[in-house]
C-alpha positions in Angstrom: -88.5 -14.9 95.5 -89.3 -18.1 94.8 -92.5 -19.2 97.1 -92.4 -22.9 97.9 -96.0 -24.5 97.3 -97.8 -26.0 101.2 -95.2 -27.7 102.6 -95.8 -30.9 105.0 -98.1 -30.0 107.2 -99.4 -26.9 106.2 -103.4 -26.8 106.4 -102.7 -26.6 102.3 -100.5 -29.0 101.9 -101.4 -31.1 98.7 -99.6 -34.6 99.7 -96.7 -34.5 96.7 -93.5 -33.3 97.7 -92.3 -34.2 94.2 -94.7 -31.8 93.2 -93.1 -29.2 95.5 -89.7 -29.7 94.4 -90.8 -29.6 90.7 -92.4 -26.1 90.6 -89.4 -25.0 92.8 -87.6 -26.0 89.7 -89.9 -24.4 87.5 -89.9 -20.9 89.0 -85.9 -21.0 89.0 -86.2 -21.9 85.3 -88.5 -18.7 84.6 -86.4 -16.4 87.2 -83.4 -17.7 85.1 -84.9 -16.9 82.0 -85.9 -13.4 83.3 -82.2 -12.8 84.1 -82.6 -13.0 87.6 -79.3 -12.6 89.4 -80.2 -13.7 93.1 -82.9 -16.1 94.4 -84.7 -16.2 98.1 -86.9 -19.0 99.2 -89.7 -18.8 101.4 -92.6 -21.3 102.5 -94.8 -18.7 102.1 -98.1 -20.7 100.6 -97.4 -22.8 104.3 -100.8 -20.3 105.6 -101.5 -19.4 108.5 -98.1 -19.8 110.1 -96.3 -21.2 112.9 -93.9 -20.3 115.3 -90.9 -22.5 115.6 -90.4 -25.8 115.5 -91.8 -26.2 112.2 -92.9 -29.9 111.2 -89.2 -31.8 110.2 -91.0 -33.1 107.2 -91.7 -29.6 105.7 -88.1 -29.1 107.0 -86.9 -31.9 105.5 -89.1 -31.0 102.0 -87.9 -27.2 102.3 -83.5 -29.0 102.2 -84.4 -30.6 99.1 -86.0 -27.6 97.4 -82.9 -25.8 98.8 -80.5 -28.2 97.4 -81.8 -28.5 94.1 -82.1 -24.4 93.7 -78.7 -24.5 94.7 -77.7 -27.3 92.2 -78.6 -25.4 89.6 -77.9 -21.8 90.7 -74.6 -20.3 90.5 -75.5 -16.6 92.0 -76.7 -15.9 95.3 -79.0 -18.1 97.1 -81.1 -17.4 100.4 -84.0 -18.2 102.1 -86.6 -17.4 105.1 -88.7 -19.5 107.0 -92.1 -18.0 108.2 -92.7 -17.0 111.0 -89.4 -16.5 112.1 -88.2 -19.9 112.1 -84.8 -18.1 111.9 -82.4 -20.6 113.6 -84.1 -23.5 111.1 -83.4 -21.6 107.7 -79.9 -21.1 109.2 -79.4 -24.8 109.5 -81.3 -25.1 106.1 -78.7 -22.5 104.6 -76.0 -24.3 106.1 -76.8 -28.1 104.8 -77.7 -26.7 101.1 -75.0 -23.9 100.6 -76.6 -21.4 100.2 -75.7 -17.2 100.7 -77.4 -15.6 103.1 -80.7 -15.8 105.0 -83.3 -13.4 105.5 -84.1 -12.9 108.7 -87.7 -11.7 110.5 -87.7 -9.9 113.7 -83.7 -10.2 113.8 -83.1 -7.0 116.6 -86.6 -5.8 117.5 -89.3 -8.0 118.6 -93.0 -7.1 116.8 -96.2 -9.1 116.7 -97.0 -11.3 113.7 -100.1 -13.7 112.4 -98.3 -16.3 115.0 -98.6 -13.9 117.9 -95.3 -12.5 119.4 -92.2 -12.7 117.2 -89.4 -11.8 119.8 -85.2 -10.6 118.5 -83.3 -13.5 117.3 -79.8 -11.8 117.2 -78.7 -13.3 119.9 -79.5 -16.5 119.8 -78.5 -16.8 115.4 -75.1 -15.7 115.7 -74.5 -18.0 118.6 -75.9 -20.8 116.6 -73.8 -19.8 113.5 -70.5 -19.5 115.9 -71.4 -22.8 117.8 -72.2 -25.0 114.9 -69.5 -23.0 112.6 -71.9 -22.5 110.2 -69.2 -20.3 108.5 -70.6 -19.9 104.8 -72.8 -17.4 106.3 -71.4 -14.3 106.5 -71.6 -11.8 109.0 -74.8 -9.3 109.4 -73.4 -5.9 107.7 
């Protein structure tokens, strides 16, 4: 797991997205070293979080990370967005190629730090059929 420094707009967000990027980088080069053969992503420094939408520049921060990861990763890539910004790390999958997502409160709903976190199911599959989102495989 690599955990993505504060993104934009996260209350601990240090104002360098270069910086962000960079020790994405860095972990990947230690995971690699380590022999890691899969990598997740996660904003998980972005505390306390947010329900959907996120902030598009933490978005927009979170597809470069993704991207570069990807650039130099040839195994399995994935990520989550907290807390359950499902349908957004599906469109961040998409963009940067990656492998799979992980997915909170994907059938049952359950209460979170963000208050109610309801099944996505639903609504992620139709997303992945609408947009074709087709590097994605099916749920097992």
């Amino acid at each position: 797991m690599i955990a993505v420094l504060p993104l934009p707009g996260a209350p601990r967000y240090g104002g360098d997205d270069e910086q962000i990027v960079a020790q994405a980088i860095s972990d990947l080069e230690h995971y690699v070293e380590a022999g890691a053969d899969a990598i997740v992503l996660e904003n998980s420094h972005d505390l306390p979080y947010v329900k959907p939408p996120l902030p598009a520049r933490a978005v927009k921060v979170m597809k470069r990370v993704a991207a570069e990861v990807r650039r130099r990763f040839a195994g399995p890539v994935g990520i989550q967005m907290l807390e359950a910004a499902n349908e957004t790390a599906l469109e961040i999958a998409h963009e940067a190629d990656l492998d799979f997502l992980r997915v909170e409160g994907y059938v049952f709903a359950h209460v979170g730090g963000a208050g109610l976190i309801e099944g996505c199911a639903g609504r992620l599959l139709r997303q992945r059929r609408e947009r074709k989102y087709s590097a994605i495989p099916p749920p097992l």
